[in-house]
PyMOL Python script that loads the backbone (N, CA, C, O; Angstrom):
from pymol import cmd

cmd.read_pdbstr("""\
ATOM      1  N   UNK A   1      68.503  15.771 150.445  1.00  0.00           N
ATOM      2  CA  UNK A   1      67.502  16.405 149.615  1.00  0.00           C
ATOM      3  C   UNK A   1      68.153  17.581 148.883  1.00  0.00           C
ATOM      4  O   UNK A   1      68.499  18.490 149.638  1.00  0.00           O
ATOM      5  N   UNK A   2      68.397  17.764 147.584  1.00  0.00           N
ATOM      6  CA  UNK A   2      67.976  18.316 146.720  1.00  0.00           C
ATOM      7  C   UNK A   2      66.946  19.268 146.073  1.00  0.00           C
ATOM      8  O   UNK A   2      65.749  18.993 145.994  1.00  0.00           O
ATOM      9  N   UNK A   3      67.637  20.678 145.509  1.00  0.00           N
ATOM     10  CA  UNK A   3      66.386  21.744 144.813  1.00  0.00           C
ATOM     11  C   UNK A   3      65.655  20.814 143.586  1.00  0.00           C
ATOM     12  O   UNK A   3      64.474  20.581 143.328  1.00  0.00           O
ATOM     13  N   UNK A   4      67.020  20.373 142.917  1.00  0.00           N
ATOM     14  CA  UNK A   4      66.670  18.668 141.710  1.00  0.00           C
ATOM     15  C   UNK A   4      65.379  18.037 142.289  1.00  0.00           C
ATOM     16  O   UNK A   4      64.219  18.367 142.040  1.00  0.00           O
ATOM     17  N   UNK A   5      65.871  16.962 143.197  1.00  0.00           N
ATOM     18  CA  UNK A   5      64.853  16.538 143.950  1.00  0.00           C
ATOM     19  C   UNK A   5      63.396  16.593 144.083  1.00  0.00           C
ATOM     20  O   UNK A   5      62.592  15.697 143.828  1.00  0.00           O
ATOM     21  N   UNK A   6      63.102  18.154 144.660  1.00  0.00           N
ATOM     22  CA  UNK A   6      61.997  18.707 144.282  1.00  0.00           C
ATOM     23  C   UNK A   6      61.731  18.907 143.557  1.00  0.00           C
ATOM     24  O   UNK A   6      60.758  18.229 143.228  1.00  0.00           O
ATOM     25  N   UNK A   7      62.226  20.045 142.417  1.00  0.00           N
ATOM     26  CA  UNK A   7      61.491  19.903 140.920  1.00  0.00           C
ATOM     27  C   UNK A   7      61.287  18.763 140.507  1.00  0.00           C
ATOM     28  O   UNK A   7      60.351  18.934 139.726  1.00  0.00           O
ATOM     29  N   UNK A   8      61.595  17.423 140.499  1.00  0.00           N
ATOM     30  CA  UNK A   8      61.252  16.155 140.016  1.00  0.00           C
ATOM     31  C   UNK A   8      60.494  15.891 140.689  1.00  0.00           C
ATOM     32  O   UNK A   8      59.712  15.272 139.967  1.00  0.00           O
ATOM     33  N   UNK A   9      59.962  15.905 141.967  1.00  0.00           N
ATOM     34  CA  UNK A   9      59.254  15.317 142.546  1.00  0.00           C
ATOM     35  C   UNK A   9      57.649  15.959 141.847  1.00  0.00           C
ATOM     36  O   UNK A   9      56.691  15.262 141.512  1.00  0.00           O
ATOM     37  N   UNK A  10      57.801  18.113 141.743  1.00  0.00           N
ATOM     38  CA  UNK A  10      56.659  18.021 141.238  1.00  0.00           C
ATOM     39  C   UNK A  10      56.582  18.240 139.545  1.00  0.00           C
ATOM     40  O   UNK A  10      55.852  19.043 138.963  1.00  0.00           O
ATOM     41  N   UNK A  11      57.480  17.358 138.973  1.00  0.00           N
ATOM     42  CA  UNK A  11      57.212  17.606 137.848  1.00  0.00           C
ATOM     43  C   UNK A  11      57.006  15.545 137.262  1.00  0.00           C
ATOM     44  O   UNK A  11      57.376  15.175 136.148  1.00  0.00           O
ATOM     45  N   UNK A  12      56.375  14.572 138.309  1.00  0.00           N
ATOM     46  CA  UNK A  12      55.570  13.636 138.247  1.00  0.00           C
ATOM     47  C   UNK A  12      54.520  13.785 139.129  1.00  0.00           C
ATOM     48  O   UNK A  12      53.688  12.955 138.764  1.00  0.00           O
ATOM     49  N   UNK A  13      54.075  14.410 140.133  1.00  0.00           N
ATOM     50  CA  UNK A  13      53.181  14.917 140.941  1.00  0.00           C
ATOM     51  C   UNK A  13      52.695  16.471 141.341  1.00  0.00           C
ATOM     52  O   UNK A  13      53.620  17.282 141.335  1.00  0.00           O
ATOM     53  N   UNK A  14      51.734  16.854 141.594  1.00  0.00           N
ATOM     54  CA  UNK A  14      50.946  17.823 141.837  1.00  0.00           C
ATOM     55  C   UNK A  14      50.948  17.700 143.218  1.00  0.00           C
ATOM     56  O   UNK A  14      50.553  18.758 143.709  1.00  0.00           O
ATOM     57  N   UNK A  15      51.191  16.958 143.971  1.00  0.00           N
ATOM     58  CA  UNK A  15      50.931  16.370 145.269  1.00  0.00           C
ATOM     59  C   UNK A  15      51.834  17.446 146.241  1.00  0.00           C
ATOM     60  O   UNK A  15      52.770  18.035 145.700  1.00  0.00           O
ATOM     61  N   UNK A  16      51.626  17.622 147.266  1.00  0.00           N
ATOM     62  CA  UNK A  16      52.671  17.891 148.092  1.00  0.00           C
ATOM     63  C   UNK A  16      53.846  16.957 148.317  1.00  0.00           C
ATOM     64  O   UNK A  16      53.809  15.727 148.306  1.00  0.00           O
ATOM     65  N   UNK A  17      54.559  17.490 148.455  1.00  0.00           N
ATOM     66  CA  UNK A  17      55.777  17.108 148.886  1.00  0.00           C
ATOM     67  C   UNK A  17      55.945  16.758 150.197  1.00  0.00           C
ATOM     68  O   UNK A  17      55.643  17.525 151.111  1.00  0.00           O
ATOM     69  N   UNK A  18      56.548  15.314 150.424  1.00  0.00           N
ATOM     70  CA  UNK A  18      56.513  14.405 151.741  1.00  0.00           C
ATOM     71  C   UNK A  18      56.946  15.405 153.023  1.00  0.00           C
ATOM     72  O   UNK A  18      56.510  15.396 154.174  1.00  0.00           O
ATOM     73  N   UNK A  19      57.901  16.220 152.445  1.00  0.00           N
ATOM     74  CA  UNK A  19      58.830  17.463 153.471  1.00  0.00           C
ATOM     75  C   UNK A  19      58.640  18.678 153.135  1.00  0.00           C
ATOM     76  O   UNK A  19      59.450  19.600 153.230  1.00  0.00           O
ATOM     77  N   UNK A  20      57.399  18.717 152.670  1.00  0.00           N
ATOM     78  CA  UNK A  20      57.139  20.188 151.955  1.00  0.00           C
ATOM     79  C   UNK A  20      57.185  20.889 153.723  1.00  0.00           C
ATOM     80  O   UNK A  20      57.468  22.021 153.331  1.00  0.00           O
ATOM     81  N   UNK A  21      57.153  20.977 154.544  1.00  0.00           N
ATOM     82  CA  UNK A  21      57.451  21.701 155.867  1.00  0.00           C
ATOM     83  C   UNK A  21      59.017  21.992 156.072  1.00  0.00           C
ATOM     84  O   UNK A  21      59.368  23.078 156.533  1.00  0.00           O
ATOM     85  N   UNK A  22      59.948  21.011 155.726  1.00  0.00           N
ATOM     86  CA  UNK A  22      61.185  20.972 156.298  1.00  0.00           C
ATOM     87  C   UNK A  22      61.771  22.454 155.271  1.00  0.00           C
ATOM     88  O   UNK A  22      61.205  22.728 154.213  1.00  0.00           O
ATOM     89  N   UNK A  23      62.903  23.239 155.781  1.00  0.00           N
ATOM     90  CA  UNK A  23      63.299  24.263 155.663  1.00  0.00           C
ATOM     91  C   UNK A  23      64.302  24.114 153.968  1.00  0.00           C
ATOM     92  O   UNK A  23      64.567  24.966 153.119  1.00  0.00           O
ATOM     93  N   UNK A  24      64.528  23.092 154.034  1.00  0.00           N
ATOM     94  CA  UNK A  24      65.483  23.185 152.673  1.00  0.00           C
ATOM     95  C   UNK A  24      64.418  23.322 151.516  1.00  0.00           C
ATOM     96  O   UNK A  24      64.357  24.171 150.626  1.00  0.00           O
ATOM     97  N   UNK A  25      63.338  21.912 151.862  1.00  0.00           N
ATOM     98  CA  UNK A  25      62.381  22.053 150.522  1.00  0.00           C
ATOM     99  C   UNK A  25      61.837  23.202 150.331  1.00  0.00           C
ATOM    100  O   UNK A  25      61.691  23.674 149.203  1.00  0.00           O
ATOM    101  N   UNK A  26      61.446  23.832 151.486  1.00  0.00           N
ATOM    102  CA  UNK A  26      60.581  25.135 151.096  1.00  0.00           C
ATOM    103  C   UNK A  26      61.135  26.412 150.646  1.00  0.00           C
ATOM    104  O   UNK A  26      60.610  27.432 150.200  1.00  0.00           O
ATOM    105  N   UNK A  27      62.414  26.050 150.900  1.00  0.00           N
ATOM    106  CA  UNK A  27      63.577  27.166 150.646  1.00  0.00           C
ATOM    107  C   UNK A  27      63.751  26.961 149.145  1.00  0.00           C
ATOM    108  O   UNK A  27      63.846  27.938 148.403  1.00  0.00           O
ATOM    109  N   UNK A  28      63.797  25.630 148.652  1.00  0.00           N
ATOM    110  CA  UNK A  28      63.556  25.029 147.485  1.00  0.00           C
ATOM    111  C   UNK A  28      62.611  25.420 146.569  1.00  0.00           C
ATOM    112  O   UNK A  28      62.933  25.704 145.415  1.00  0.00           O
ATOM    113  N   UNK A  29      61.380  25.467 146.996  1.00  0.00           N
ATOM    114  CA  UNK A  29      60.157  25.896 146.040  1.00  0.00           C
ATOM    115  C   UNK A  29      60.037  27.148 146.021  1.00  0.00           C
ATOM    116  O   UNK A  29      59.522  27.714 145.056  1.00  0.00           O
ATOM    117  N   UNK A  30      60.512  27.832 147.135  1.00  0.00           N
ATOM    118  CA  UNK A  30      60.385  29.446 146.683  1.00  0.00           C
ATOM    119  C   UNK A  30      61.284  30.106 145.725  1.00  0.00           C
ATOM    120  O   UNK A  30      61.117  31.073 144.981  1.00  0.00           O
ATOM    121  N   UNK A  31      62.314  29.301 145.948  1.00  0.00           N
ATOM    122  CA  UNK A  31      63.298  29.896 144.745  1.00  0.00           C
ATOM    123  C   UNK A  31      62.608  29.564 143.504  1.00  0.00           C
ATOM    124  O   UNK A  31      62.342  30.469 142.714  1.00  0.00           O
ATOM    125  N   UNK A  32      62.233  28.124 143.209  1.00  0.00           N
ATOM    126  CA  UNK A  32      61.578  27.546 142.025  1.00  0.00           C
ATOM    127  C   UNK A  32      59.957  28.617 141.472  1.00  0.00           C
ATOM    128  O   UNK A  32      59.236  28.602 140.474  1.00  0.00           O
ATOM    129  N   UNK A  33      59.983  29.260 142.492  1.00  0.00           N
ATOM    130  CA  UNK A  33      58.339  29.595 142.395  1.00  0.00           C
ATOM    131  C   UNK A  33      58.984  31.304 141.670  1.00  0.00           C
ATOM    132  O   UNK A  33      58.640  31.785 140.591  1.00  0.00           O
ATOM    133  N   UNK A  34      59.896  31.865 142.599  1.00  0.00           N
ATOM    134  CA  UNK A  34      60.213  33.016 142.107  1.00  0.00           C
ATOM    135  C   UNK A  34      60.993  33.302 140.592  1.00  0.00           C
ATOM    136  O   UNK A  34      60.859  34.349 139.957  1.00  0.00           O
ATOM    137  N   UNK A  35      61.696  32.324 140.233  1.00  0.00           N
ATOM    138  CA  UNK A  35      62.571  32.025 139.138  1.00  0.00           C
ATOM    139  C   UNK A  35      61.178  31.730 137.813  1.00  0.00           C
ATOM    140  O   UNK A  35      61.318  31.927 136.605  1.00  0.00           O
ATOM    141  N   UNK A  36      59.859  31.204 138.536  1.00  0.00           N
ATOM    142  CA  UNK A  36      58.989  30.960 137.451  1.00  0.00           C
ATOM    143  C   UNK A  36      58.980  29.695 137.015  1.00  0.00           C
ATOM    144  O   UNK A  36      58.438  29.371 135.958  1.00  0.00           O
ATOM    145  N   UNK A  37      59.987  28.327 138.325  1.00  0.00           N
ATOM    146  CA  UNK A  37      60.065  27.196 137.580  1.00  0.00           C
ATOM    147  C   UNK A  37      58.699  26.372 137.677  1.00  0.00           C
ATOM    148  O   UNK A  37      58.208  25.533 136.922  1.00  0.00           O
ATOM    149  N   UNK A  38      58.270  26.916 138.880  1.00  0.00           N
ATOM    150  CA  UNK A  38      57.255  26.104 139.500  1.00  0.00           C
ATOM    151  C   UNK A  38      55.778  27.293 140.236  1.00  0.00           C
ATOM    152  O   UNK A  38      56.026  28.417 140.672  1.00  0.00           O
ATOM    153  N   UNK A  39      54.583  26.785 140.209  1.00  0.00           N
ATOM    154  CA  UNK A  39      53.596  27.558 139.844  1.00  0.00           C
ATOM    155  C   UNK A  39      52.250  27.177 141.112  1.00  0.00           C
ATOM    156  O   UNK A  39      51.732  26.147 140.682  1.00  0.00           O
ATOM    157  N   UNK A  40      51.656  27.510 142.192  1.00  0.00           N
ATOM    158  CA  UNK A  40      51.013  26.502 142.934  1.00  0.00           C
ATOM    159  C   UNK A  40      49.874  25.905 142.045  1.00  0.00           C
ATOM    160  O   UNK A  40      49.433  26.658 141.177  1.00  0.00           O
ATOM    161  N   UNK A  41      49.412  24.820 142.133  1.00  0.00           N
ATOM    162  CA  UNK A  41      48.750  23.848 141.599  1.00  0.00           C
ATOM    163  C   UNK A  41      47.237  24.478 141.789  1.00  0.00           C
ATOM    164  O   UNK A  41      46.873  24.861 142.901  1.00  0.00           O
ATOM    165  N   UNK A  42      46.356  24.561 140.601  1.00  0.00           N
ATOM    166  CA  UNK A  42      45.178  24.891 141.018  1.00  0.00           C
ATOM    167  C   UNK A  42      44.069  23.968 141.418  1.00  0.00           C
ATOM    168  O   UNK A  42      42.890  24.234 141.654  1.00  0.00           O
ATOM    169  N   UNK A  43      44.598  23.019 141.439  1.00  0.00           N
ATOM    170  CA  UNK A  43      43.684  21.278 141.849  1.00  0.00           C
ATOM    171  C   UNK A  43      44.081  20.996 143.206  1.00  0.00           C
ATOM    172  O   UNK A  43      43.377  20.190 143.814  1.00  0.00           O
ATOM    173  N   UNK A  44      45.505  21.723 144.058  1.00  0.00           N
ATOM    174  CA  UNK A  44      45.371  21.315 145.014  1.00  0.00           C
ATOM    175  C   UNK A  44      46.111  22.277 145.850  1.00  0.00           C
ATOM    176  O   UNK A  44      47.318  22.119 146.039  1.00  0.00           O
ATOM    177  N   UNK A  45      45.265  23.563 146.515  1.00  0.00           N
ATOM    178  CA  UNK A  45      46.425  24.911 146.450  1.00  0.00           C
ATOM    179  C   UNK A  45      46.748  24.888 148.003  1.00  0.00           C
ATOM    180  O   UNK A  45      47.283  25.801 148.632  1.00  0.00           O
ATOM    181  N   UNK A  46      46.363  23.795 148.446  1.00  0.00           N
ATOM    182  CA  UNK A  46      46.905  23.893 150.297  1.00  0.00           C
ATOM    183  C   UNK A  46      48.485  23.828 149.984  1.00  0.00           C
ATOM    184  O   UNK A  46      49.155  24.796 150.342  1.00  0.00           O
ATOM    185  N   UNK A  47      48.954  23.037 149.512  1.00  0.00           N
ATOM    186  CA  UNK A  47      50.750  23.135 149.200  1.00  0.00           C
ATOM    187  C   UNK A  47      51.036  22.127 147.898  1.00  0.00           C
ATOM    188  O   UNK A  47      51.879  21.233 147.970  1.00  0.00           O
ATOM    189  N   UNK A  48      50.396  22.326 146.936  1.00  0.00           N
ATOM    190  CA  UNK A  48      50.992  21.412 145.783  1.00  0.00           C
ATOM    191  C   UNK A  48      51.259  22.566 144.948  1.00  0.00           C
ATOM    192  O   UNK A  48      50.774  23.695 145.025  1.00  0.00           O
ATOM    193  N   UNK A  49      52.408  21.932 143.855  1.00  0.00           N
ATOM    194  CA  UNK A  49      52.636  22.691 143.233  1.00  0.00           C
ATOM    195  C   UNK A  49      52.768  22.237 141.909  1.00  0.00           C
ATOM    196  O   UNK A  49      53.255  21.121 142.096  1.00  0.00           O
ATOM    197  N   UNK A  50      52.648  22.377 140.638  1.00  0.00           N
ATOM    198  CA  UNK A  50      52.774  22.222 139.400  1.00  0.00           C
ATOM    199  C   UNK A  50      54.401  22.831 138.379  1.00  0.00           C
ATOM    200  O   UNK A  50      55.189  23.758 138.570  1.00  0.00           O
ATOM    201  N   UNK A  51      54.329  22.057 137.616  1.00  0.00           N
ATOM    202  CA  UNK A  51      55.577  22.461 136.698  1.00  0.00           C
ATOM    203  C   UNK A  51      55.240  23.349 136.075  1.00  0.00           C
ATOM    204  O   UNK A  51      54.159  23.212 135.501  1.00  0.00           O
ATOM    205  N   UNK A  52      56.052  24.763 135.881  1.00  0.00           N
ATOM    206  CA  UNK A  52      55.237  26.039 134.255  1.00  0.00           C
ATOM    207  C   UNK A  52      56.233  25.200 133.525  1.00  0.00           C
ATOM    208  O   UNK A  52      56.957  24.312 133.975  1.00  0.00           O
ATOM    209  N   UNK A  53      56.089  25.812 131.898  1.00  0.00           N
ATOM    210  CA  UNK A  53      56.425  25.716 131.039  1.00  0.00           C
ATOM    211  C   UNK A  53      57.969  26.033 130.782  1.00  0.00           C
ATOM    212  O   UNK A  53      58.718  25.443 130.004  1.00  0.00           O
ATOM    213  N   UNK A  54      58.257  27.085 131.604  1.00  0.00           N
ATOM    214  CA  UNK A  54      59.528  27.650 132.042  1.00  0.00           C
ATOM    215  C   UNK A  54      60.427  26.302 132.719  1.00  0.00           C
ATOM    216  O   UNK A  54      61.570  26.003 132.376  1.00  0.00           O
ATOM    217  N   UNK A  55      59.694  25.666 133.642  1.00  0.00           N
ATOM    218  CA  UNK A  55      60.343  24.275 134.610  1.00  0.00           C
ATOM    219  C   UNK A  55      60.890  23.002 133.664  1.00  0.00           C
ATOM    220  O   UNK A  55      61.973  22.435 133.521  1.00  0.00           O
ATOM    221  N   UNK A  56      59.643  22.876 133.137  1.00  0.00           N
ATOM    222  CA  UNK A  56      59.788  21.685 132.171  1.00  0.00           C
ATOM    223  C   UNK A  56      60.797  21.710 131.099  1.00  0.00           C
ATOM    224  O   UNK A  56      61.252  20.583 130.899  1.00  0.00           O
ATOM    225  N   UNK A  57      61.358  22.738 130.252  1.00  0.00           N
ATOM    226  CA  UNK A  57      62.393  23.114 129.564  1.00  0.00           C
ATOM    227  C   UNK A  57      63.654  22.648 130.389  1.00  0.00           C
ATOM    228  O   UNK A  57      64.553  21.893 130.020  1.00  0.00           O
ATOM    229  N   UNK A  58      63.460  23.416 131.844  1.00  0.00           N
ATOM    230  CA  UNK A  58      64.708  23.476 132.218  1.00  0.00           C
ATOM    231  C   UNK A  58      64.919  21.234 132.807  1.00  0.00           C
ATOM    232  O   UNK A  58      65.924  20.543 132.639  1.00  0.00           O
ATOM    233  N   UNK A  59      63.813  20.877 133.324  1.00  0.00           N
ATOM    234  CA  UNK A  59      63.879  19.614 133.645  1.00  0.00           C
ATOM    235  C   UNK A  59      64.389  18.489 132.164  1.00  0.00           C
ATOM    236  O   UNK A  59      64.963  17.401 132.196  1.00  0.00           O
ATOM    237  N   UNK A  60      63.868  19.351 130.902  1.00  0.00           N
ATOM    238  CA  UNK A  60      64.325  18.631 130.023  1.00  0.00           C
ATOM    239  C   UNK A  60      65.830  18.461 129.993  1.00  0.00           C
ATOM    240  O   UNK A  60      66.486  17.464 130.295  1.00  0.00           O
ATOM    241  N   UNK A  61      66.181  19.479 129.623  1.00  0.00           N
ATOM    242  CA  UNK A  61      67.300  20.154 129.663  1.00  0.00           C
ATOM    243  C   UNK A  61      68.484  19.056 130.901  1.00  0.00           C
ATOM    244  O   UNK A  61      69.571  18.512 130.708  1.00  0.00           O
ATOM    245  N   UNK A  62      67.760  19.126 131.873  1.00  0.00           N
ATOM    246  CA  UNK A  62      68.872  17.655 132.923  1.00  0.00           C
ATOM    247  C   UNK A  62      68.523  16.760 132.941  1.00  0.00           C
ATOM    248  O   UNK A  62      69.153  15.967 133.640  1.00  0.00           O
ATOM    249  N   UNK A  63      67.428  16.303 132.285  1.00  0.00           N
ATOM    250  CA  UNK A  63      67.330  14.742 131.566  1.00  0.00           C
ATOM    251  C   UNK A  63      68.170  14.551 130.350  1.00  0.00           C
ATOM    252  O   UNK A  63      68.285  13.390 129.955  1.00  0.00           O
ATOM    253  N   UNK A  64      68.706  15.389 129.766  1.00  0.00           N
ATOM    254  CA  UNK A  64      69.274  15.384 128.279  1.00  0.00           C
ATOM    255  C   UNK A  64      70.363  15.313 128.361  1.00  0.00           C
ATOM    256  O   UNK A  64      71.030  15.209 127.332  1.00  0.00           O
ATOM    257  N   UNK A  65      71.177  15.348 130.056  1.00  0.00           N
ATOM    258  CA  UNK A  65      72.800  16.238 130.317  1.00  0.00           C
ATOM    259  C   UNK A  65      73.286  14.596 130.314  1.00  0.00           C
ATOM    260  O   UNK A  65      72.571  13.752 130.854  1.00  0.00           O
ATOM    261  N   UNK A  66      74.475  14.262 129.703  1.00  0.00           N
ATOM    262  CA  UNK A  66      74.778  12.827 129.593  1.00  0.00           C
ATOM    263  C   UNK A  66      75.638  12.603 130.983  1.00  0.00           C
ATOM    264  O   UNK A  66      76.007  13.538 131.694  1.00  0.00           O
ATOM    265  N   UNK A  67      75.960  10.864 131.320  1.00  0.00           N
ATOM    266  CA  UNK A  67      76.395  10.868 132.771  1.00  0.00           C
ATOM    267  C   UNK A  67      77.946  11.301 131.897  1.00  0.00           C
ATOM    268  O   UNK A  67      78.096  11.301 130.675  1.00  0.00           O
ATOM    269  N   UNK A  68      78.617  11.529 132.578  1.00  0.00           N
ATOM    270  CA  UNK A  68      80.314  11.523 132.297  1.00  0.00           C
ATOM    271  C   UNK A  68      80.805  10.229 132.282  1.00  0.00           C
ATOM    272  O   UNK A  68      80.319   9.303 132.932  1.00  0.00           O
ATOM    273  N   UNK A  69      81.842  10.148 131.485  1.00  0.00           N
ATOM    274  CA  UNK A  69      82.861   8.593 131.112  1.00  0.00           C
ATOM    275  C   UNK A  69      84.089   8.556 131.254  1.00  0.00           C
ATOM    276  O   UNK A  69      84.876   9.455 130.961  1.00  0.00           O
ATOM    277  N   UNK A  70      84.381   7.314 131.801  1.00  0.00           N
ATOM    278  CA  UNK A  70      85.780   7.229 132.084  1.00  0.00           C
ATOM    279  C   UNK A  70      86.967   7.096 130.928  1.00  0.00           C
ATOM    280  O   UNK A  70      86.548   6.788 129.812  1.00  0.00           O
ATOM    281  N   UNK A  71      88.370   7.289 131.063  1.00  0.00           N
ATOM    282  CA  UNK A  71      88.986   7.009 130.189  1.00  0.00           C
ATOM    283  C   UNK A  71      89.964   5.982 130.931  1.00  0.00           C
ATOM    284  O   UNK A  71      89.932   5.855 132.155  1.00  0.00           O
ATOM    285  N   UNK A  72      90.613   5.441 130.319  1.00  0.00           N
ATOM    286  CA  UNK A  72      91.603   4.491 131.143  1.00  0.00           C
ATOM    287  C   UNK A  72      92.903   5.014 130.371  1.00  0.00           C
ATOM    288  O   UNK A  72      92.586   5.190 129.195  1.00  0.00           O
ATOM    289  N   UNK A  73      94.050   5.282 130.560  1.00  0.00           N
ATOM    290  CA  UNK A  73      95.219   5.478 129.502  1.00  0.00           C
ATOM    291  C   UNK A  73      96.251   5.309 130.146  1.00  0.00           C
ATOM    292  O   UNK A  73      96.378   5.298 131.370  1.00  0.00           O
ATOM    293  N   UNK A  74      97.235   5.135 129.135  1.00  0.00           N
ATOM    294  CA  UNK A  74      98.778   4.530 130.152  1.00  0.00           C
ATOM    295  C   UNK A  74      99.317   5.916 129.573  1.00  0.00           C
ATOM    296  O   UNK A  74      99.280   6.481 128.480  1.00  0.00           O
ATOM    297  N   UNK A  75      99.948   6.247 131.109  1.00  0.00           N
ATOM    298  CA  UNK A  75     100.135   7.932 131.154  1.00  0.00           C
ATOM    299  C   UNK A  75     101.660   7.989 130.553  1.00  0.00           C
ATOM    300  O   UNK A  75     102.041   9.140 130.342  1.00  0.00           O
ATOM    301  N   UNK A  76     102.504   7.061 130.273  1.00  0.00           N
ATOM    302  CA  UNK A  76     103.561   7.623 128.932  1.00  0.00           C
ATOM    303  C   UNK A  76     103.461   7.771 128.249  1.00  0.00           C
ATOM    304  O   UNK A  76     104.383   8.397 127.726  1.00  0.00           O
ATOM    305  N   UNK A  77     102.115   7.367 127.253  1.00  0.00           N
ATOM    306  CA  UNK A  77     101.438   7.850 125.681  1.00  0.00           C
ATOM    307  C   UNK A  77     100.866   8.324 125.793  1.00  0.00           C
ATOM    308  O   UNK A  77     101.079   9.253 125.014  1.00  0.00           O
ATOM    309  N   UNK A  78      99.472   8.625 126.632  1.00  0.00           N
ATOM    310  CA  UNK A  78      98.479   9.246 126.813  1.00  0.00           C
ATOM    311  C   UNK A  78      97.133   8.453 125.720  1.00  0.00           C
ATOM    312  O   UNK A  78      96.082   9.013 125.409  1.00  0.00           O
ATOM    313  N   UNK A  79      97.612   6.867 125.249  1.00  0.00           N
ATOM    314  CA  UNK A  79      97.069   6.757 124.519  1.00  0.00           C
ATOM    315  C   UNK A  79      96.137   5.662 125.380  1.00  0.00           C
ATOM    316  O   UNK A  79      96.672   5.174 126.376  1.00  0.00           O
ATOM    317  N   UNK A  80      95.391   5.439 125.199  1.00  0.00           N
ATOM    318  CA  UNK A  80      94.136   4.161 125.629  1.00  0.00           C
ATOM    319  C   UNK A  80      93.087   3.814 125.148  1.00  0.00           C
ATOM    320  O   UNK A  80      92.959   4.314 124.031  1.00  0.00           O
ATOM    321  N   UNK A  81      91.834   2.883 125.580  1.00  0.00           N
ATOM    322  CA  UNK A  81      90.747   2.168 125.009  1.00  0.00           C
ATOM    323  C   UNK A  81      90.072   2.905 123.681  1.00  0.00           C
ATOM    324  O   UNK A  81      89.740   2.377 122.620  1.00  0.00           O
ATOM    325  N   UNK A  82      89.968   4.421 124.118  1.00  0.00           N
ATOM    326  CA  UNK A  82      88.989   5.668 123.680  1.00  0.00           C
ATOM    327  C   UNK A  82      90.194   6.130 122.559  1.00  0.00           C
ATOM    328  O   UNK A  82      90.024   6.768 121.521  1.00  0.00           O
ATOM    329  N   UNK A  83      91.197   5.705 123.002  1.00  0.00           N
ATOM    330  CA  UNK A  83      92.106   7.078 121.639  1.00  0.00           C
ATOM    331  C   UNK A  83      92.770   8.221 122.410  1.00  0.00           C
ATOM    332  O   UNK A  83      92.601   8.577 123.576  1.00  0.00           O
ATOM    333  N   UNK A  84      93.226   8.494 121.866  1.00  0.00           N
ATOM    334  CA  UNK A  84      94.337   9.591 122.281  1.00  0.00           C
ATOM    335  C   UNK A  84      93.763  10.783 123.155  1.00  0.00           C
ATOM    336  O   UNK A  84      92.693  11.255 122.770  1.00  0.00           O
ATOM    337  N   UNK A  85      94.379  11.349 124.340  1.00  0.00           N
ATOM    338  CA  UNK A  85      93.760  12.700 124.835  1.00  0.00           C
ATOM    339  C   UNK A  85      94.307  13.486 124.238  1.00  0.00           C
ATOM    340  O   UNK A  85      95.532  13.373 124.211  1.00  0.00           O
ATOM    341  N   UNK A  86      93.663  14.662 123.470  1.00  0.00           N
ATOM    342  CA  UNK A  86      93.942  15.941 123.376  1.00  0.00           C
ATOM    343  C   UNK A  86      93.690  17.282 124.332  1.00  0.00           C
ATOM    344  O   UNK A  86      94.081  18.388 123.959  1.00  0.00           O
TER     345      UNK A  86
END
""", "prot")
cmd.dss("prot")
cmd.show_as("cartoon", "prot")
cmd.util.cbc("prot")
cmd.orient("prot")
């Protein structure tokens, strides 16, 4: 489990969180809560929590981050599939 994790979890649900008890998640949402990422839910305030506006930027923001790519190159040219490394 993941701080990631959680913010995704409540930024498709309002719901509590399956481990909202266990020590990492909650260690998790308080940081998220103090930073302003995450806000308690007013539909369900025993332990759900909602995305602010502040969260959702930042969740955009690592939906947008591309995966990384490989290069393949034959290391006496440095040249391969992609083109030359600089």
């Amino acid at each position: 489990m993941t701080p990631n994790d959680v913010m995704l979890h409540y930024h498709v649900s309002p719901r509590p969180h399956d481990r909202v008890h266990a020590p990492a998640v909650q260690e998790a949402i308080d940081m998220f809560v103090k930073h302003g990422l995450l806000r308690p839910s007013k539909d369900n305030r025993d332990s759900g929590f909602c995305v602010t506006t502040k969260g959702q930027v930042w969740i955009d923001m690592l939906l947008a981050t591309p995966f990384p790519v490989e290069r393949f190159v034959d290391p006496r040219t440095l040249k391969g599939e992609i083109g030359e490394l600089k």
